[in-house]
N, C-alpha and C positions, 0 to 999 in steps of 0.2 A: 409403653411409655406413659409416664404421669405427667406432663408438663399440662395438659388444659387443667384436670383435676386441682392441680396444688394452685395454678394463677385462678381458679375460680373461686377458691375458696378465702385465699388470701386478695379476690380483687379491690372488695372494700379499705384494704390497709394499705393498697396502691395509692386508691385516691387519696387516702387519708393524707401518706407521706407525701403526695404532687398538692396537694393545699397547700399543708403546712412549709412546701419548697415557696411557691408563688405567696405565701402571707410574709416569711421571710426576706426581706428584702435584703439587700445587701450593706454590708454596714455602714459603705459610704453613702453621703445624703445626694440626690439627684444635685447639688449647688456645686458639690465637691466633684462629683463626676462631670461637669459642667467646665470647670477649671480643667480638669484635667485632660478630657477629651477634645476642647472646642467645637471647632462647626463638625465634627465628628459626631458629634452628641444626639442629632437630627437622626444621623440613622436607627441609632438604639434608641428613641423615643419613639421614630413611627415604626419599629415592629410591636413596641408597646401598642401603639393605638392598632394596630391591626389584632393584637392578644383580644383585643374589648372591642374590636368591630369598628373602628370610629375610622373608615377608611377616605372620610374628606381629611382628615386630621392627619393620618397617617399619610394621604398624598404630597401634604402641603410640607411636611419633614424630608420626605424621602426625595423631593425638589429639591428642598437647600441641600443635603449631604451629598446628591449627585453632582451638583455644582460646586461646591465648597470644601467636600471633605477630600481627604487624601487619597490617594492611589487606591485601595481595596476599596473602601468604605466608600469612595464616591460611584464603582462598578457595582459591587451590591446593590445600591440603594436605588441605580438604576435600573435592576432585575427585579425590584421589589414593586418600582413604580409602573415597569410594565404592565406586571400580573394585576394591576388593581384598576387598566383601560380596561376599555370597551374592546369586542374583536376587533373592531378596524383600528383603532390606537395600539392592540397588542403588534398588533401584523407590522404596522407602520413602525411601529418602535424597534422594536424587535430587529428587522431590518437595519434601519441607524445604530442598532447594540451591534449587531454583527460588524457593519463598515469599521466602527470605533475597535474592536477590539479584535477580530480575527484570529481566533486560536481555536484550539480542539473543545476547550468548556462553555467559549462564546457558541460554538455552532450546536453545542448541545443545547444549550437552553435558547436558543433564535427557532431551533429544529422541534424542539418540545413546542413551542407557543407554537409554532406551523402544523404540526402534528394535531393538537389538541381543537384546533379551529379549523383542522381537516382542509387547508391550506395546501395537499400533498401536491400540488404543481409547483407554486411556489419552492417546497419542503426541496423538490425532486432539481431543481434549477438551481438553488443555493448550493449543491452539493454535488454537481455536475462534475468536477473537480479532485471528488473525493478518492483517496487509495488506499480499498480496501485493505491492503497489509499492512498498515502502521495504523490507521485509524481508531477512536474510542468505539469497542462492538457495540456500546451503546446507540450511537451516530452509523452506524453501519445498520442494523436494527431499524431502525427508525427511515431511513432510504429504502429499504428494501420493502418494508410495509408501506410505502409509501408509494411506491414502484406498483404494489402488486394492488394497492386501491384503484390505481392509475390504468390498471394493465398494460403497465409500460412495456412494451418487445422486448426491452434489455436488463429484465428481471434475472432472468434464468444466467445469462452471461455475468450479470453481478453477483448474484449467490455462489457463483461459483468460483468467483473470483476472491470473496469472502470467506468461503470453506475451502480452497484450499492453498492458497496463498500467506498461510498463518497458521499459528496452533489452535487446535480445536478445544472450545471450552465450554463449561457449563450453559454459556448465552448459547452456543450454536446448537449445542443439543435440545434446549428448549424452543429454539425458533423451527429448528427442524418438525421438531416433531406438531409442533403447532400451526406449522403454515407450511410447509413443505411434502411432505408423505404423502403419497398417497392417501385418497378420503373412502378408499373400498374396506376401511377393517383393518387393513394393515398394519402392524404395529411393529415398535421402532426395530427389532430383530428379525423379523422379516425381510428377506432378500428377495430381488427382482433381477433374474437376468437378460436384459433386455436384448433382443436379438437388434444389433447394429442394422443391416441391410443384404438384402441379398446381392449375389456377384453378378452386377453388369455395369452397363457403362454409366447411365443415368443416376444412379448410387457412388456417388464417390465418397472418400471420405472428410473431402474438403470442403464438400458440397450440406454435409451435416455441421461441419464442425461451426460453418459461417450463419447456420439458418438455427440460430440459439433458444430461439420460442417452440421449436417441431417435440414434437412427441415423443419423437426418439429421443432427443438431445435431453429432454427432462427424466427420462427413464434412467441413461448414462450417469444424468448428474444428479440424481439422487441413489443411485445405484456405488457409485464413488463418495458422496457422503457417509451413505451406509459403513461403508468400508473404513472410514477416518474415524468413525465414532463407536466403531466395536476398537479400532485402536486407543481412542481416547479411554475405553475402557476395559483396556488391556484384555479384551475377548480375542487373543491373538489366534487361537484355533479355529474359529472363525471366521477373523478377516484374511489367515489363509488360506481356507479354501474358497475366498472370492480375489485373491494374489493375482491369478491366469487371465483372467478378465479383466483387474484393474490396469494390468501390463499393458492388457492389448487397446483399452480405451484410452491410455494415456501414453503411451511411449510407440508402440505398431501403427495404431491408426491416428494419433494425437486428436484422438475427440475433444479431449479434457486436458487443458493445458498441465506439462509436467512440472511441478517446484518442490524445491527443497524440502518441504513440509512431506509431501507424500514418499521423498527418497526414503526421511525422515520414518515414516511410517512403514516402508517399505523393511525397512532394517530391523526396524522393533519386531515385526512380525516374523522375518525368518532368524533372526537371534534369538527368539522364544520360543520359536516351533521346530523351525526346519534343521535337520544335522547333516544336511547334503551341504557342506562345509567351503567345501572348496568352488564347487558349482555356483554358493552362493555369491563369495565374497570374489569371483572373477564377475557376475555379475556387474555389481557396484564398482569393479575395476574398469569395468566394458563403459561404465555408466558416465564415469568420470574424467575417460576421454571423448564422452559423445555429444554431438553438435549440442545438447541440449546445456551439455553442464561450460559448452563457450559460449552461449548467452547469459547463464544465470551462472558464476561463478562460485557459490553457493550450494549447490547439485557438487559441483565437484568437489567442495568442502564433504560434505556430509556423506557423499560416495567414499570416499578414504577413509572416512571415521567410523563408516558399518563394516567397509570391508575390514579393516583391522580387528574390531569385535568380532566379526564371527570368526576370522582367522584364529584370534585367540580364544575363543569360547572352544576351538576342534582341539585344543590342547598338542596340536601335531605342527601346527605351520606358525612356527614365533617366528623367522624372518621374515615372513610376510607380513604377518602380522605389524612389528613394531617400522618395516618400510612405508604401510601403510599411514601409519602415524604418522612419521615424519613426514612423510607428501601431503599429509592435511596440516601440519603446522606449517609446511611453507606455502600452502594457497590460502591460510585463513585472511580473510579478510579485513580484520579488525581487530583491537584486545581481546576482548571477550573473546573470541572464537578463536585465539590463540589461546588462550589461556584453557579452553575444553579442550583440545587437542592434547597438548601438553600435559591435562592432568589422565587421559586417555593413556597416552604413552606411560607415563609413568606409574601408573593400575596397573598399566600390563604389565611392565618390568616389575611390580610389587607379586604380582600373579607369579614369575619368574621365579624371583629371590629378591631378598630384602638387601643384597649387596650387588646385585644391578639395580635396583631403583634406587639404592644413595647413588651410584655411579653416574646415573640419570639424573638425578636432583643435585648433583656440583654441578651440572650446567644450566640446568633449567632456571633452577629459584633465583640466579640472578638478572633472569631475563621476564619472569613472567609479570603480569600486571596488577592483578588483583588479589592479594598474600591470603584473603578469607576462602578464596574457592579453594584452597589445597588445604583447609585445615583438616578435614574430611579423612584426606590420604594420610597426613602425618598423624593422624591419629590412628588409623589404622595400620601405620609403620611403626610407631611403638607399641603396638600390641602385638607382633609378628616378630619385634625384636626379644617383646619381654617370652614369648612362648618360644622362643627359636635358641633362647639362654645367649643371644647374643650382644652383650653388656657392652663392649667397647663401643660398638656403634653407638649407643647412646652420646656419648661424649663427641662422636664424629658429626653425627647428625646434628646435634645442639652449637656447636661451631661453625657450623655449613650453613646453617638457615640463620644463625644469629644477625638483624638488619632488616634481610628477605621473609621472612613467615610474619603473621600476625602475632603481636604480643602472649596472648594465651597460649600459640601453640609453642613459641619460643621459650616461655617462663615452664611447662611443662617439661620441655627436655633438661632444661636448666636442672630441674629441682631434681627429676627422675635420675641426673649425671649424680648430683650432693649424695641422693638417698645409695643409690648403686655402691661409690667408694664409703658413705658412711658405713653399710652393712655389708662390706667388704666381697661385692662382687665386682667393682673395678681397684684396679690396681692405679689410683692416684693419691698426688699426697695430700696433705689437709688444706693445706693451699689451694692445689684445684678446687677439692669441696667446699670448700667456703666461698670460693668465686662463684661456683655455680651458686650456690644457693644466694649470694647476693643478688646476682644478675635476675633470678627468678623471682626475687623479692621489688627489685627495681624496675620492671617494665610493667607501665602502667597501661592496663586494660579497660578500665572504664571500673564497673562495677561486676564484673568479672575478677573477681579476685582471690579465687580456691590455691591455685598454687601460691600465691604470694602468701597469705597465710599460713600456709604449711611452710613454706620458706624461713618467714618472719621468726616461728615457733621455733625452728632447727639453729640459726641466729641469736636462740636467746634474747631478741630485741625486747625493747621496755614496750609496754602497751602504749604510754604516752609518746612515743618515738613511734612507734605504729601509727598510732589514731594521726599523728601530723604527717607522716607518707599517705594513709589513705583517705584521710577526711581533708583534700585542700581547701582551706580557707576561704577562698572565692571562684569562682567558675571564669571563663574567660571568652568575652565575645568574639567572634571572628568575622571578618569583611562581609561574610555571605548573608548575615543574619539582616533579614530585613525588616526594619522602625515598621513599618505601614501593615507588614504584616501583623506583625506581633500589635500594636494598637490595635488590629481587626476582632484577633483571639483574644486579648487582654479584654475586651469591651463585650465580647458576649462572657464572661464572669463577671465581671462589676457590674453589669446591667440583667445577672439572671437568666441569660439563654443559656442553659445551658445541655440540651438537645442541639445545639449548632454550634460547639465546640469541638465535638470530636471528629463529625462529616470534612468540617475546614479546614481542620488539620490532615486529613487524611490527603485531602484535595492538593494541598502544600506538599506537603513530607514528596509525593509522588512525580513532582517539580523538581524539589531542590530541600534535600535531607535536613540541611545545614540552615535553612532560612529563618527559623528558629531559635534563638537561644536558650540554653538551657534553665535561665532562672523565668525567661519567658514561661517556656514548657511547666516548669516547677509549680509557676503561679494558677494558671487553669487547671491543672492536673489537682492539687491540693485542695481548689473549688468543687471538682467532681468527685473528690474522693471522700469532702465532707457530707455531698449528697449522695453519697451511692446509700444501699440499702440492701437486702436480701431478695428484693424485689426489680432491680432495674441491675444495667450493665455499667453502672458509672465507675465502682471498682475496678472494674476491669479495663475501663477504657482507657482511666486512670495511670493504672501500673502500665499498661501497653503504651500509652506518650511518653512517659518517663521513660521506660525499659529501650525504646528503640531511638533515645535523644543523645542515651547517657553511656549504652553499651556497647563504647565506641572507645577505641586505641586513645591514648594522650589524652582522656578524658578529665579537664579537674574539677572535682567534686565535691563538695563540702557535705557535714552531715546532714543539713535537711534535707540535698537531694537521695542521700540513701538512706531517710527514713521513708520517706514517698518511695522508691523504687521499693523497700520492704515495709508495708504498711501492716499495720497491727487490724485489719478487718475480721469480721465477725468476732472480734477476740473475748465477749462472753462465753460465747458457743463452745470456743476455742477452751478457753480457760476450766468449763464447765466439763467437759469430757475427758482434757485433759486430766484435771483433780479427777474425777471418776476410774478412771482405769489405770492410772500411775505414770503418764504418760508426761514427760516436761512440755509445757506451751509453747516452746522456742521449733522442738521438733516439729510438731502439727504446723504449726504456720509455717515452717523450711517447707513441709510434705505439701499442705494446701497451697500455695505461692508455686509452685513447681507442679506441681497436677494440672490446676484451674486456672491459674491467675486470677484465683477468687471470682470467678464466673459460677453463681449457682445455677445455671440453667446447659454448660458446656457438653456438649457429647461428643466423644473423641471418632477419630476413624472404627475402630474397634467394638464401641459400644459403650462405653466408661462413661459414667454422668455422673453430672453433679461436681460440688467443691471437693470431696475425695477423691473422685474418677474410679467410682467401685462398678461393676460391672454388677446387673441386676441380680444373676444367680449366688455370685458374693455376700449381696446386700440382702438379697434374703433370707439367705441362710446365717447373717449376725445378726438381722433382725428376728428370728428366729428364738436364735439364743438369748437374746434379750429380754425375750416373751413382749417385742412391738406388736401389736396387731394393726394391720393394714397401713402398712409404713410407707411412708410416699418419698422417695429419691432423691426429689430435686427440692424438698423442704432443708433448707439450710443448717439448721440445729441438727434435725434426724442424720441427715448424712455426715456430717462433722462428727455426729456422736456413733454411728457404727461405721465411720474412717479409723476414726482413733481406736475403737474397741480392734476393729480388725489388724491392724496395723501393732497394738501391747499382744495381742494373740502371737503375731509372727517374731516377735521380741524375746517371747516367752519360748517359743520353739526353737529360737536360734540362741538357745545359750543366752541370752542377756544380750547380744548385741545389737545395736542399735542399725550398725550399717550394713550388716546383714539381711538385716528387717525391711531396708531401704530395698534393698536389690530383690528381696522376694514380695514388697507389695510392688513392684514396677515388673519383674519377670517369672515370678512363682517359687516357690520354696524348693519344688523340686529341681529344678535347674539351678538354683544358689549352690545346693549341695552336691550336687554334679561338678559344679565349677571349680569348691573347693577342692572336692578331689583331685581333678585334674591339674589345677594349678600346682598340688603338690608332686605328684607325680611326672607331670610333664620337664618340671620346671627342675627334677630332682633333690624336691627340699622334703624335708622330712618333719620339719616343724613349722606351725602355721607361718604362713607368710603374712609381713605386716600389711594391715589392712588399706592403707593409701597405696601398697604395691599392689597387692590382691584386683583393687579396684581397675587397676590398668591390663589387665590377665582378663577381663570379663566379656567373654567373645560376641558380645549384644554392643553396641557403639549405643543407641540407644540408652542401655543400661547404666552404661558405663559415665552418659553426660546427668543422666538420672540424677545415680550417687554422687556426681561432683556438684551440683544444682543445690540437692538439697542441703547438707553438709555445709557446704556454703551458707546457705538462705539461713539457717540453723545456727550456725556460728554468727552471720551478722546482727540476727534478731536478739540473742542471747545478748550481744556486744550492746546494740544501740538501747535494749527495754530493759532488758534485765539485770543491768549490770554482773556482769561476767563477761572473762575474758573469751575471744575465740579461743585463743589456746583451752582452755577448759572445755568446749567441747568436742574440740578436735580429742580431746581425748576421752572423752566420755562415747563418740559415737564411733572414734577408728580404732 
């Protein structure tokens, strides 16, 4: 990797650009933000005076806004005024922050000032109260180091209650291995198996499980971490051969309290390893009548829902299998957990036939809760339909779910029914096809709007009749959006923070999605986007506030929110490569918008960096041909400019097509051409199939949201910069 290399060399044009942001002021005059803000204004002055150090100055502001400003601004300004006491005024305050506001962010930052002044009695007694499975692992974190400063006795019983009470995540594997492992060498894949006790009477098992600090008991419970964290990291051959021993410390001897999470784990592991099928999935039948799953209700959930997986994974036992489901859709507990069930069930009957999971899905969809977790499956139901040649269903399906799915995936069936009778593999009459395509034209997605496009295009509509369905006129606030918030956000842009815009938001959005308004959002969002650079993540933070305000059902939209959701970044760079290899501009920024979200520094699961997402041996070998020498990845221009060279190369090899090129820079050339084949073949056509049908035949789902992403990004950029219509490139690139 080059990321130190390229930020060392470019660090000077860091600072340069964080001057020139701080000389910049905002273009309203502090008199005008005065009016605007009122006694709010305290707050954003004393983080000024603390930018310059003038922390008498800064206390005496952050006093008034605590007292006088509104709902955020006046709880900020009393976090600000803590941190600038003395220890005993942090401790004392802090405290009083806590009684005032009692939530999960107050006890983090009460808990940080307690932590940081080494206060761990204190820390350990504020949070006496605490339950480790719903808790921030932050706040979980910070108890337990706090515990083990302490050498509190009930360290070992809360860690454990912490690891296995919940999903395992990146915090737990680094606390793990940082304060918990053993300190002989060992390291995090090393197994311990610890011998419980030998058999007499003085050894019980009750007698270990109650005495939580003994040596044994830490053995046990890191010995059962070990085990949740080769699951966490899908090492399932692994954590099977320590399966026999996690049985017996937590379900034979209950050393280690049983939950869900571990059933949870229990399943993944013999679904990925084990094919003793039947033995498994009576198992979690045994499991889910056993005393443990009538305390925790939950265990019994998640026992029906493995046993049915592996039933179906043996390919032999579907009425077990889909019994199993339905026994977990009648003990779920809640939506959500009805709604996984259910889309369980309905995978398996998709495993079955595509004509039992419609059979399935006329009862379901009108019951289920949340229309986005099943978009997944119907997408993966019309690609089973289009490979299966079973065309009527389309039209069954798009009726069935019309109301019940999410807009996108209902305007999809929509269009897929038009296209079907347009090219005469349903037998409806023009009427039908026109309905569909209007209905797919009409349900509005937010800024998701690839079918509606292609709809619009088959319509014949005017572009000015377009642009007034998708560009609505004004945005529309809703009861959830809250004034105090938005003043909070709105005021670090007017006043220049803008490093605590995006943390704020995040902190928000994971409350209450909707607290926000969308010209609220538009406003900051358009602040950060004029400071981003090649060099900082503002771009990106950018398009990601907008992207997840806007890309929402019923969404209305006017165009400046979708020229921010598609912003013209680095667009020299763009421009510049572009013109060099013959590539249009509108493309590369479809391709880079969909890659990175304009992140020059992003690296995918895979290995993909950079604004193109080129994989190093790619990048060197167009660097190559370029004759670059010592070409660095994550330099913005250099990747842009061998994205695009690589990208007119796969252009040039696929016949001149555009969307072709798409699907081989996201899946490889040689799998495109495979596809084709098969699609002809399969599917019994003998002349290409049209390229918006092709795209739904592409057995990567992956692949498949790829080419719809960019196509889209591509057609909008064209629309709102370039003047040209989508329709023009919906036909230039399908």
């Amino acid at each position: 990797m080059k990321f130190k290399k390229y930020l060392a060399v470019k660090c000077c044009m860091i600072f340069f650009a964080a001057f020139c942001v701080s000389c910049n002021s905002n273009s309203k005059s502090e008199t005008s933000l005065q009016k605007i803000y009122g006694p709010d204004t305290d707050y954003f002055m004393g983080l000024k005076a603390v930018e310059k150090k003038d922390y008498k100055k800064a206390l005496r502001y952050f006093n008034k806004a605590s007292s006088h400003g509104t709902k955020y601004i006046s709880r900020r300004s009393m976090e600000q005024k803590i941190k600038l006491g003395n220890i005993q005024q942090q401790i004392e305050d802090a405290k009083k922050y806590l009684e005032q506001y009692n939530d999960d962010a107050a006890y983090i930052f009460a808990c940080q000032i307690f932590f940081e002044n080494k206060e761990y009695a204190l820390l350990i007694e504020e949070t006496n109260n605490l339950d480790f499975a719903v808790c921030p692992n932050e706040l979980a974190k910070m108890r337990l180091l706090a515990m083990r400063e302490k050498k509190d006795s009930r360290l070992n019983l809360a860690t454990c209650k912490w690891f296995t009470s919940r999903r395992i995540t990146d915090d737990h594997v680094i606390f793990y291995n940082e304060f918990f492992k053993n300190t002989d060498g060992q390291t995090e894949l090393d197994l311990v198996e610890p011998v419980i006790f030998v058999d007499d009477e003085e050894n019980t098992s009750e007698n270990i499980f109650t005495t939580y600090d003994s040596k044994i008991f830490t053995n046990i419970l890191s010995y059962v971490i070990q085990f949740r964290i080769q699951c966490f990291h899908r090492n399932y051959g692994a954590a099977y051969d320590m399966l026999s021993n996690i049985k017996e410390y937590c379900i034979n001897k209950k050393i280690i309290p049983l939950t869900e999470y571990l059933i949870s784990d229990f399943g993944k592991v013999f679904y990925g390893v084990s094919k003793r099928y039947s033995e498994n999935a009576q198992f979690f039948l045994d499991m889910a009548q056993s005393d443990a799953a009538k305390e925790n209700p939950m265990i019994k959930f998640y026992s029906y829902i493995y046993a049915g997986r592996v039933y179906e994974k043996s390919g032999v036992y579907f009425s077990k299998a889909e019994d199993a489901f339905l026994k977990a859709i009648e003990c779920a507990q809640n939506d959500e957990d009805y709604d996984v069930a259910v889309w369980f069930l309905l995978n398996f009957k998709l495993g079955v036939s595509t004509d039992k999971c419609i059979e399935s899905l006329a009862v379901y969809c009108k019951k289920w809760h949340n229309p986005y977790s099943f978009s997944d499956l119907l997408d993966n139901l019309s690609l089973l339909l289009f490979t299966s040649a079973k065309w009527s269903s389309f039209h069954k399906v798009y009726k069935m779910i019309d109301g019940y799915a999410d807009n996108v995936t209902t305007s999809r069936f929509a269009y897929l029914t038009g296209r079907l009778i347009q090219t005469g593999y349903l037998k409806f009459s023009d009427e039908e096809k026109k309905a569909a395509f209007i209905k797919a034209f009409q349900l509005n997605a937010g800024t998701d709007i690839y079918y509606r496009i292609l709809a619009a295009k088959e319509l014949d509509i005017q572009i000015d009749e377009l642009e007034k369905n998708i560009f609505n006129p004004s945005s529309v606030e809703t009861a959830s959006n809250d004034a105090d918030a938005e003043t909070l956000l709105r005021g670090y842009a007017d006043f220049g923070f803008e490093d605590l815009i995006y943390p704020e938001w995040q902190y928000f959005y994971t409350i209450n999605k909707h607290i926000f308004g969308i010209e609220t959002i538009c406003y900051v969002a358009d602040f950060l986007r004029k400071r981003g650079n090649g060099f900082n993540s503002n771009y990106y933070k950018s398009l990601h506030m907008v992207s997840k305000t806007t890309n929402l059902d019923n969404s209305r939209l006017n165009r400046n929110v979708f020229e921010l959701s598609y912003p013209k970044n680095f667009s020299k760079e763009i421009a510049a490569s572009a013109k060099e290899f013959g590539v249009d501009e509108y493309d590369m920024l479809g391709l880079i918008r969909t890659e990175s979200f304009f992140n020059p520094v992003i690296e995918s699961h895979a290995g993909a960096l950079g604004l193109s997402q080129l994989m190093e041996s790619t990048f060197d070998d167009c660097a190559k041909q370029l004759n670059i020498s010592d070409p660095d990845i994550t330099d913005p221009a250099i990747n842009i400019r061998i994205g695009t060279y690589y990208y007119s190369t796969l252009v040039e090899r696929l016949d001149g097509s555009d969307i072709l090129a798409l699907f081989a820079y996201n899946a490889g050339i040689t799998r495109v051409r495979r596809w084709l084949s098969s699609s002809k073949v399969g599917l019994g056509i003998y002349k290409n199939l049209p390229s918006d049908l092709f795209l739904e035949t592409i057995p990567f789902a992956e692949t498949r949201n790829y080419g719809r992403k960019v196509v889209q990004s591509a057609a909008l950029y064209a629309w709102l910069y370039y003047n040209k219509s989508p329709y023009e490139i919906i036909d230039e690139m399908m």
